[in-house]
GUDRENLO-577630 format. One line per 3 residues: number of its first residue (from 0); their letters; for each residue x, y, z of N, C-alpha, C, O. Coordinates in steps of 0.05 Angstrom, whole numbers. Each point is the difference from the previous one (the first is absolute). Example, Ala and Ser with C-alpha at 12.3 -4.5 7.8 and 13.67 -1.06 7.14 Angstrom:
2
0	as	264,-114,156,-18,24,0,18,24,0,21,0,13  -28,21,-27,16,24,1,-15,22,14,10,22,4 .
This chain:
232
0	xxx	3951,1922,2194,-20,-21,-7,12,-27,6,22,-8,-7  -41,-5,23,12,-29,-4,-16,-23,-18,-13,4,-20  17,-24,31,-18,-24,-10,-25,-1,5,-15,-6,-18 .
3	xxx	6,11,46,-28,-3,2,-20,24,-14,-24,-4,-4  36,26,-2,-7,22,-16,-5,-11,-26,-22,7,-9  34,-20,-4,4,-7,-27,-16,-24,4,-20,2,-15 .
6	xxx	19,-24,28,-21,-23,2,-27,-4,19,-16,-19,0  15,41,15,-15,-8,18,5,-16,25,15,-20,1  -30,29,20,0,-21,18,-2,-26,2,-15,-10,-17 .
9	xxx	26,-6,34,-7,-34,1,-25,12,25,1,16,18  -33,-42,-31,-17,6,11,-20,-23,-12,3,-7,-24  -21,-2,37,-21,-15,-15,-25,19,-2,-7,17,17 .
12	xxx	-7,-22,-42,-21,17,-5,4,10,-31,24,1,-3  -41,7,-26,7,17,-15,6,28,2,12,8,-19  -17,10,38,12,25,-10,18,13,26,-9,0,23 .
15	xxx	38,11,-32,13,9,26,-20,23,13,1,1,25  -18,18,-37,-14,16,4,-26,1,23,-5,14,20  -9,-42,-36,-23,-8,15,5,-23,19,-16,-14,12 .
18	xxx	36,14,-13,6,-34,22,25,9,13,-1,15,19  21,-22,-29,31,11,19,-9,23,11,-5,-3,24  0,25,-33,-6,23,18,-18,-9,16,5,2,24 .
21	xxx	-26,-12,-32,-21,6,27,8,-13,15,3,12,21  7,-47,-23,15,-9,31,17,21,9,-1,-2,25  11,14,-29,22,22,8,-16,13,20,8,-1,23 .
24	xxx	-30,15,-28,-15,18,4,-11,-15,31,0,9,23  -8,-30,-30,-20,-18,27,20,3,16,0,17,18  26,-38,-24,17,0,20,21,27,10,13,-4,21 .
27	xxx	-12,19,-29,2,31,5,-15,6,29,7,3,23  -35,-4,-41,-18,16,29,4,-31,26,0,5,24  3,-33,-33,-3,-20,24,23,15,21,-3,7,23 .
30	xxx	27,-4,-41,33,13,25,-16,29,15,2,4,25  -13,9,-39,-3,27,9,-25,-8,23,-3,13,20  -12,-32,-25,-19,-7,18,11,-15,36,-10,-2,23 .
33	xxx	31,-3,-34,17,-21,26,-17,-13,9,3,1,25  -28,-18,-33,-7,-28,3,-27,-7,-14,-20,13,-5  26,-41,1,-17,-13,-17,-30,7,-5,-20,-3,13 .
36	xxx	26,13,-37,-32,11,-3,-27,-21,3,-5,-22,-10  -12,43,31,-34,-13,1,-18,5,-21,-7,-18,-14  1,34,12,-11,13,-18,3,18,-27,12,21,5 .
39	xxx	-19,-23,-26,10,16,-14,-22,9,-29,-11,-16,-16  10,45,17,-15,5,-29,21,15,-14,18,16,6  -33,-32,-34,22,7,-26,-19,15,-16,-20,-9,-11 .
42	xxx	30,34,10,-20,18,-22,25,8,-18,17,16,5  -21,-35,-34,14,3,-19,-1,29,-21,-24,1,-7  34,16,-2,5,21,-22,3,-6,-24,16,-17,-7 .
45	xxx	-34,35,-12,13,-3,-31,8,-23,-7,-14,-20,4  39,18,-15,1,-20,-24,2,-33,25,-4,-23,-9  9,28,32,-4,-23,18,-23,-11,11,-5,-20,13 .
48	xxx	-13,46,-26,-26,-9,9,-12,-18,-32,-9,-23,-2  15,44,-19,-11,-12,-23,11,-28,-2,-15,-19,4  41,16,-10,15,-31,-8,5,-17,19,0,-24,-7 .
51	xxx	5,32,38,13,-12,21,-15,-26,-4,15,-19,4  -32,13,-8,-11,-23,11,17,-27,-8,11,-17,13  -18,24,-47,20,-20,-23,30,-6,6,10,-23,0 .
54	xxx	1,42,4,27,2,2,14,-3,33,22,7,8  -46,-21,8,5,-8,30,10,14,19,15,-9,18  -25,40,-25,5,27,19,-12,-11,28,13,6,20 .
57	xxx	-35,-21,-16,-14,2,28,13,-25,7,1,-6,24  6,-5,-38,9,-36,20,42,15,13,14,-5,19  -10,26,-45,29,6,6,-9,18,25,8,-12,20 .
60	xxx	-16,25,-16,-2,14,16,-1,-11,36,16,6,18  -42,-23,-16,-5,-19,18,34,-13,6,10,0,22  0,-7,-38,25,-20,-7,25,17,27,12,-7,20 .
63	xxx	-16,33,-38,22,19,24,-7,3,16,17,-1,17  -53,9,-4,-10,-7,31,17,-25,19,5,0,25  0,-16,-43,0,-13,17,31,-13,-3,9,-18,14 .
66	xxx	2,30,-29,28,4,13,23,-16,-32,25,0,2  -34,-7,-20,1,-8,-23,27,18,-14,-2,22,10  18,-22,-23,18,11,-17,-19,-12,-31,-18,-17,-4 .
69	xxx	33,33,-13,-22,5,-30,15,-29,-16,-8,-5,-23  23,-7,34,1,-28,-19,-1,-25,28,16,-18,5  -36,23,5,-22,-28,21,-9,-13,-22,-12,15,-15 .
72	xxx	13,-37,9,-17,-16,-12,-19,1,13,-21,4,-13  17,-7,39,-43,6,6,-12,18,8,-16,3,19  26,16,-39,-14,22,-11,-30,5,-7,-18,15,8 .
75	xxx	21,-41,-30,-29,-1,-18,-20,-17,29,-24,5,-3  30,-22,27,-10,-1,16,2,16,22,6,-14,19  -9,39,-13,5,28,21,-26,-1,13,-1,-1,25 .
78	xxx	-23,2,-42,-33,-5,14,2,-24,13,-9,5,22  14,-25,-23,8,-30,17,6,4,19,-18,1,17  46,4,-11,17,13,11,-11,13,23,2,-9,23 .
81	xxx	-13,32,-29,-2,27,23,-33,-18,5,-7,-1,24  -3,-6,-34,-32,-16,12,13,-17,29,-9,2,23  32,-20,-32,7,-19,20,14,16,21,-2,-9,23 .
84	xxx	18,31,-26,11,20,25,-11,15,4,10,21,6  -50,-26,-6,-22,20,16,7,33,-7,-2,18,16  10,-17,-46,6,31,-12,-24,8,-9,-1,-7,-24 .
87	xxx	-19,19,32,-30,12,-20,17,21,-14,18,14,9  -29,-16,-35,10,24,-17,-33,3,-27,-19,-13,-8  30,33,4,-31,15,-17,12,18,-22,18,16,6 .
90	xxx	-26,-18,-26,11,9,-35,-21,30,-11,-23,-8,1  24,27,-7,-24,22,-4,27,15,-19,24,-3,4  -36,18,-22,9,25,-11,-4,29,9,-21,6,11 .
93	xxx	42,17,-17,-8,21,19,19,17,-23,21,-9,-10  -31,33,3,22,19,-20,13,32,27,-10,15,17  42,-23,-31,16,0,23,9,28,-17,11,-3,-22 .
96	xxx	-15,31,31,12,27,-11,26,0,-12,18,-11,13  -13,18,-33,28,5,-6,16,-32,4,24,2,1  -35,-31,0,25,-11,11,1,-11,-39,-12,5,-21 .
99	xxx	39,-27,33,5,-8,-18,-23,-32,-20,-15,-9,17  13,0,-34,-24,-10,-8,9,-30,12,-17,-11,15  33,1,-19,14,-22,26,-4,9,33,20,0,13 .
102	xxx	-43,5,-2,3,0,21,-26,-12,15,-21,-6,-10  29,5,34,-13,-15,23,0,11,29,22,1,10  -51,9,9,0,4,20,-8,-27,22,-20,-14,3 .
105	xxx	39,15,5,-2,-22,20,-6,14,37,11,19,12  -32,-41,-2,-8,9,23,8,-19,15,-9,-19,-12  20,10,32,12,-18,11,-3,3,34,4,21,13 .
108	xxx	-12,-48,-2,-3,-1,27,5,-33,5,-8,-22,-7  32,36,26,17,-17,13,-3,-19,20,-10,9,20  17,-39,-18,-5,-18,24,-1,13,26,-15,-4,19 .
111	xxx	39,22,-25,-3,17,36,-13,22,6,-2,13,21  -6,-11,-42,-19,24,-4,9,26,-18,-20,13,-8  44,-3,-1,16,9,-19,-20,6,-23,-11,-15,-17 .
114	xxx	10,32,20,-15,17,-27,22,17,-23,24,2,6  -33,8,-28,19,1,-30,-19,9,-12,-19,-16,2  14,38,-16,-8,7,-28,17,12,-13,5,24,4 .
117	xxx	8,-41,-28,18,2,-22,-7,2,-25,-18,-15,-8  32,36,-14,-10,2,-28,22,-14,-6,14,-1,20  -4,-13,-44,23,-15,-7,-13,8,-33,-23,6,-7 .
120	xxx	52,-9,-10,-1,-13,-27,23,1,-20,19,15,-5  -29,-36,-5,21,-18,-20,10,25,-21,-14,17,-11  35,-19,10,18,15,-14,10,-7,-36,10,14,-18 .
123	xxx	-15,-34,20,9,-21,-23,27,-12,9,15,13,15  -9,-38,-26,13,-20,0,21,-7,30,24,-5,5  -51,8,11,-3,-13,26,13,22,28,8,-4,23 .
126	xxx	-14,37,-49,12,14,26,-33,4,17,-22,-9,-3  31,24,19,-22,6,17,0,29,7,20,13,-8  -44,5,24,13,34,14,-22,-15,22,-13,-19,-7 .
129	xxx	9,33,36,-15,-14,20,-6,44,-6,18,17,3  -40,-11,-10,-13,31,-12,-12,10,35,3,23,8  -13,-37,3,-17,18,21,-11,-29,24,-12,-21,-1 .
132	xxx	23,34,17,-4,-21,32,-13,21,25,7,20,12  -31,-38,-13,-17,16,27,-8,24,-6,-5,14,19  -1,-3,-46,-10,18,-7,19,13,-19,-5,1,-24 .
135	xxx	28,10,36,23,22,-5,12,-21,-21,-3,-24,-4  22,49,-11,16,-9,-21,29,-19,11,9,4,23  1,-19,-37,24,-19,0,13,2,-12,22,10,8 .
138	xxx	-25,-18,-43,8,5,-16,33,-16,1,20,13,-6  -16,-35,14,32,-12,0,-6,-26,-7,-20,-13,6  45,5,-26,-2,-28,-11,-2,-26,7,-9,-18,-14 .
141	xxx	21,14,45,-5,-17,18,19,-25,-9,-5,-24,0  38,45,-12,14,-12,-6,26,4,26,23,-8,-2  -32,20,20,24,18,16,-7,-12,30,-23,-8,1 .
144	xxx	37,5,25,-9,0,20,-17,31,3,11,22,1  -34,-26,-1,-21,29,10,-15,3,23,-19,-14,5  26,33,8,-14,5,18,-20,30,5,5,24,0 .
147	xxx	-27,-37,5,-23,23,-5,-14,11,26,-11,-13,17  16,45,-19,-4,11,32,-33,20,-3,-3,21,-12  -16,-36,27,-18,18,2,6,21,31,7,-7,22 .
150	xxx	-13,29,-32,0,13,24,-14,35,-5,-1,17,-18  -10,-20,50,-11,37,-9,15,18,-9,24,1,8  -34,21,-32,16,13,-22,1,30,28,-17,16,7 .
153	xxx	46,-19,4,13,15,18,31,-3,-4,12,-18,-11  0,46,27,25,-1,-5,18,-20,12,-8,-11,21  38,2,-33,7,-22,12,4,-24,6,16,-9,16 .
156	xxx	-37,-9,-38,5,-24,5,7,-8,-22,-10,-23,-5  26,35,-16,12,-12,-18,35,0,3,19,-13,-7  -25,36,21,36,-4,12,1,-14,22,23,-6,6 .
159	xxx	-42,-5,11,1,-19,22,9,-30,-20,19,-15,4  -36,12,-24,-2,-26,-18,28,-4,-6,15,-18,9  -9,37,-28,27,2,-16,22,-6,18,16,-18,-4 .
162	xxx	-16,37,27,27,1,18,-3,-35,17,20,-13,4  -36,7,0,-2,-35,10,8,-18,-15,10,-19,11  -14,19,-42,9,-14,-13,32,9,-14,4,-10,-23 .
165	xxx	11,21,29,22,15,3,11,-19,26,18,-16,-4  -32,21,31,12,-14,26,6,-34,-14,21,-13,5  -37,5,-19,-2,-22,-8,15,-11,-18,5,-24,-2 .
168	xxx	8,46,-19,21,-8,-16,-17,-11,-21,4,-22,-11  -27,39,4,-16,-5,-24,-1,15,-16,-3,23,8  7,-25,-42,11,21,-21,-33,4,-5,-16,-19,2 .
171	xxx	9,48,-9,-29,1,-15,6,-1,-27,14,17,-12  -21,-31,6,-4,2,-45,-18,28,2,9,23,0  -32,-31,1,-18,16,-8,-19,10,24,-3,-15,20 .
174	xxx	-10,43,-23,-10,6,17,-30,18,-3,5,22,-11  -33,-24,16,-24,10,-18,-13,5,20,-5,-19,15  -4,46,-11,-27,12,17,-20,1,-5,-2,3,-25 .
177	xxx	-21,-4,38,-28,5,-9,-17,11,23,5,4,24  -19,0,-35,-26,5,26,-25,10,-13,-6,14,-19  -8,-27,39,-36,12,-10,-4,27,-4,-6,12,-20 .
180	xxx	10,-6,37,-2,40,10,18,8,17,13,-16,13  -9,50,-11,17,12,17,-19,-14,27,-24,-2,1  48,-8,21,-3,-6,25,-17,-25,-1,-17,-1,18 .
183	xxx	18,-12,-29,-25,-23,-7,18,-25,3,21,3,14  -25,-31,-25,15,-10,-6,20,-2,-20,-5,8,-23  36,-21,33,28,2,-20,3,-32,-6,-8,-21,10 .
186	xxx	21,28,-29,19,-36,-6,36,7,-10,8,18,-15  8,-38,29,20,3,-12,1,-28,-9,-9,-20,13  24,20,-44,4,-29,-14,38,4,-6,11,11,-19 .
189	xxx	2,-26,48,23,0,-20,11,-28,4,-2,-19,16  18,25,-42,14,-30,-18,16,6,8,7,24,2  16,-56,13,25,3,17,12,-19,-25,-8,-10,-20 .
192	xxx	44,13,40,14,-25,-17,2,-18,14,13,-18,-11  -21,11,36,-1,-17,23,-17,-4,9,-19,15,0  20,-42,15,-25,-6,15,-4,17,27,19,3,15 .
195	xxx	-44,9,-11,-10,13,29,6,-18,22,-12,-21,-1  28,24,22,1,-24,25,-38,1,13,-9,23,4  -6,-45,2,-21,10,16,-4,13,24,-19,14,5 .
198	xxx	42,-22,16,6,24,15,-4,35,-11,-9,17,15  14,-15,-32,-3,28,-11,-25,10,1,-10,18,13  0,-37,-36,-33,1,4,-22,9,16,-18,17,-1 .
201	xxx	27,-40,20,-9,-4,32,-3,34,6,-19,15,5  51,-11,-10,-2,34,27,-19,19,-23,-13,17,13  9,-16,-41,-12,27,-7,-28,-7,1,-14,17,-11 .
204	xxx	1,-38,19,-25,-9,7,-9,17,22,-21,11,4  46,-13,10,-11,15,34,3,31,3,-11,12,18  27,3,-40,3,25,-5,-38,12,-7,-16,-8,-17 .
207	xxx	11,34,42,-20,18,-16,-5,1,-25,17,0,-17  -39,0,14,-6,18,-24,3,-23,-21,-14,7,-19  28,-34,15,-2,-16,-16,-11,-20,-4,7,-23,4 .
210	xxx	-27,32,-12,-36,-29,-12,12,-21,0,1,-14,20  9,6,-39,5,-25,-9,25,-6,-10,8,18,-14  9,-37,16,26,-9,-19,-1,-26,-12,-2,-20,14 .
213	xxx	3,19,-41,7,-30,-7,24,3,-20,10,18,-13  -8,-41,17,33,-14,-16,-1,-20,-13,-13,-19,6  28,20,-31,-4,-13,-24,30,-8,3,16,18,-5 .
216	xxx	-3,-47,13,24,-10,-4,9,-12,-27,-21,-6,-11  42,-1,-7,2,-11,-16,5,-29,7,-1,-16,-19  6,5,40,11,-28,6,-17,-21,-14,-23,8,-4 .
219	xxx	26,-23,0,-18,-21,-27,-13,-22,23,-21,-13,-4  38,13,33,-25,-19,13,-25,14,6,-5,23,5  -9,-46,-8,-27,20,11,-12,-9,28,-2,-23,9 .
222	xxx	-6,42,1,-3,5,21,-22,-20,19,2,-6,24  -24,-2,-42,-19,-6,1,-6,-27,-22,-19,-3,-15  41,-17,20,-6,-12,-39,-21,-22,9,-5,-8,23 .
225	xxx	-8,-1,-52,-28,-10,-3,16,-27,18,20,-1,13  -45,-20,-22,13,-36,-1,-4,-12,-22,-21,-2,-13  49,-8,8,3,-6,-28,-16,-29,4,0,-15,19 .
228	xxx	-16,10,-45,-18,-13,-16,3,-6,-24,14,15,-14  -27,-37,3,14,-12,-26,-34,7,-6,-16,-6,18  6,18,-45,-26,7,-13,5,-3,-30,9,16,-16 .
231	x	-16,-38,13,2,-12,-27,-24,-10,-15,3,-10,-22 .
């Protein structure tokens, strides 16, 4: 246990739950998106749908769209904000199976065209789990460098994955399968102790059989950061 366990996160907003997490959550799916979101619908869950409003779940949320850490002072201005960087975004409720009552499906479409459908939610006192991306399960804290492999559910491309990041001199923490159906679509979600080089990336993009790859870095620049503004 440390300090922030025992105090909470540094963050503006009242609740680490309904505010620290959900910026967590926006800016989560913004990295996993790799560029500045165009578009975006927020279909809030349970207790984020009942309270979020009060407790500035939709302005926190917007806040991590757009590239925000959970103690931004212009936070409480995020709708400002994403109006002036041509962000449309849209607020609806939707009841989400089995998730947790802190949660949020986010639909996201990208300046370059980059599409994202992400379940996220708040954990309490500003943890996060990113539950289900693009349909399939995730289920990782989005505390780890992660990298997430869609690919057709066939033999082989998890020891193609594994043994590359091995060439790479990358430790796996953790490692989680899924898939829709036999032969259907797969997901691999694994948590490293290192950063992925994007060279790496690059090559399992071009490998058969593998839909999609995205990568979740921990590095604190962001990739894409807003323009800072004084909103007082």
């Amino acid at each position: 246990m440390n300090v922030f366990d025992v105090m909470g996160p540094v963050m503006v907003g009242p609740s680490s739950s309904h505010t620290a997490g959900a910026v967590k959550i926006g800016l989560v799916a913004r990295r996993l998106l790799k560029e500045e979101v165009k578009k975006a619908e927020i279909l809030l869950h349970g207790s984020f749908l009942a309270t979020g409003k009060g407790h500035g779940t939709d302005k926190a949320i917007i806040a991590g769209l757009l590239g925000m850490q959970p103690d931004d002072e212009r936070i409480p201005y995020s709708f400002q904000i994403a109006e002036e960087r041509d962000m449309e975004f849209s607020f609806g409720g939707t009841e989400l199976r089995h998730a947790h009552p802190n949660s949020v499906l986010l639909k996201l479409v990208g300046k370059g065209g980059n599409k994202l459908d992400i379940i996220g939610s708040s954990q309490g006192g500003g943890a996060i789990k990113i539950d289900k991306i693009d349909g399939l399960d995730a289920n990782f804290c989005a505390c780890y460098p992660t990298l997430i492999v869609h690919n057709v559910d066939q033999p082989g491309h998890v020891a193609v994955v594994t043994a590359m990041l091995g060439q790479y001199s990358v430790n796996i923490a953790t490692l989680q399968l899924y898939r829709d159906k036999r032969g259907g679509r797969a997901v691999m979600v694994i948590e490293c102790d290192q950063e992925i080089p994007e060279e790496m990336v690059e090559k399992l993009r071009k490998i058969e059989g593998i839909l999609k790859v995205t990568y979740l870095s921990m590095e604190e620049n962001d990739e894409f950061p807003i323009i800072a503004r004084n909103h007082k």
